[in-house]
N, C-alpha and C positions, 0 to 999 in steps of 0.2 A: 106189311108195312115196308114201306122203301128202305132199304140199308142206311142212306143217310139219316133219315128223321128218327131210326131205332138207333143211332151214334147218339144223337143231339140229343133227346129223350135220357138217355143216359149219363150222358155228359151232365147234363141239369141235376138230375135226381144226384148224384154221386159227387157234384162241382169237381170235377178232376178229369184229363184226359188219359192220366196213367192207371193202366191196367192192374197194375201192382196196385196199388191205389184204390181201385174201384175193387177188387174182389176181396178187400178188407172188409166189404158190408155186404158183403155176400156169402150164400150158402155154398165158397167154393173152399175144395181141399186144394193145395198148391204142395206140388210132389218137385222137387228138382234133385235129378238123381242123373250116374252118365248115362244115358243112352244113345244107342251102338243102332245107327243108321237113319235116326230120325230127330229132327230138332227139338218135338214137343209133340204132343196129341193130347185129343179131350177124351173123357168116357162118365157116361152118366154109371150110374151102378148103385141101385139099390137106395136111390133116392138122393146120391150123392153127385155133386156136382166135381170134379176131378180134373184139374190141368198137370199134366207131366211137362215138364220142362229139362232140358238138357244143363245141369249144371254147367257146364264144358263151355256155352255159349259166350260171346262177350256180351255182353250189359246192353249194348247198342240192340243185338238182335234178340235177345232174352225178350228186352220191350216190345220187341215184333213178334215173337213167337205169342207171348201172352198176347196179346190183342186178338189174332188172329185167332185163337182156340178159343176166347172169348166170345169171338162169332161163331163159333160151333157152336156153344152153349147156347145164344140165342137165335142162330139161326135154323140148327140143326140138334138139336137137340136128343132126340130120341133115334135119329140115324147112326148107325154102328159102322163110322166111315172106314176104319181098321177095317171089319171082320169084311164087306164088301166089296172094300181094295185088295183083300188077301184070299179069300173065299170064292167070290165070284166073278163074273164078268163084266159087272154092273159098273162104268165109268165113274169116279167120285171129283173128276175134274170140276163139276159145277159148284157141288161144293166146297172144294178147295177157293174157286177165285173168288163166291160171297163170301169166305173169311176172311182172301185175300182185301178184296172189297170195304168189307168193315174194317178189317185193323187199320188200313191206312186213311180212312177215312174216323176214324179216332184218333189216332197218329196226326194225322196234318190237318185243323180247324179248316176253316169258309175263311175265317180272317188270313193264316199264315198262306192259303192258296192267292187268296186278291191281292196278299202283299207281292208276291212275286209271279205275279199275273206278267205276264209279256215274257218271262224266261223259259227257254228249253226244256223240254224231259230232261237232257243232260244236264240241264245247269242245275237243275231241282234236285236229281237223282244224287250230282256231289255234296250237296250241299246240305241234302239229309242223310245220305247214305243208304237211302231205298234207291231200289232198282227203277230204271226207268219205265219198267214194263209194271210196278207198282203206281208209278207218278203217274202214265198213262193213264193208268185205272181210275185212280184220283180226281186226274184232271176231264173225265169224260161227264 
């Protein structure tokens, strides 16, 4: 399924674009604890759905981080992105930008893109305080 239409699908089933939000009807455990070099990670384990979250983070990108491990969970689910990044040689960039991909595409609706249709990656980027290299992804 297209990463958009598994957003929107979602979006519906849950009426909510926040992550926070959506994993309240979900079989997910939500860990925020400091960790020491990385913003957040997912790990399925023993039937358990699990997002770790960087306490430390501000609120702005908390909402980023959850979304985006959110797309692990349904994009990548039973891939162990940790142990392949750490383990092997095996690149996990793809999966990195379909999560990049889904959160921001949870993150900014079809409506708030056509509202500011004709503005800059830079204008978008200030103005949500995603990366333009997020907005890009967004707006492709």
């Amino acid at each position: 399924m297209e990463i958009g239409k598994k957003v929107d699908s979602l979006v519906r089933k849950y009426q909510t674009r926040n992550p926070f939000e959506m994993i309240k009807g979900m079989n997910v455990i939500l860990v925020s604890y400091p960790l020491d070099g990385v913003r957040g990670f997912y790990q399925y384990f023993q039937r358990n759905n699990i997002i770790y979250i960087d306490e430390n983070l501000p609120e702005h990108e908390k909402l980023f981080v959850c979304a985006h491990e959110l797309g692990h969970m349904f994009l990548h689910k039973k891939s162990n992105a940790i142990f392949m990044d750490t383990r092997t040689h095996f690149t996990t960039s793809k999966y990195e930008t379909e999560a990049n991909n889904f959160a921001i595409h949870l993150l900014l609706s079809d409506d708030f893109v056509r509202e500011y249709q004709g503005y800059t990656f830079g204008q978008i980027s200030r103005l949500t305080g995603y990366s333009e290299k997020l907005i890009e992804l967004r707006l492709k």
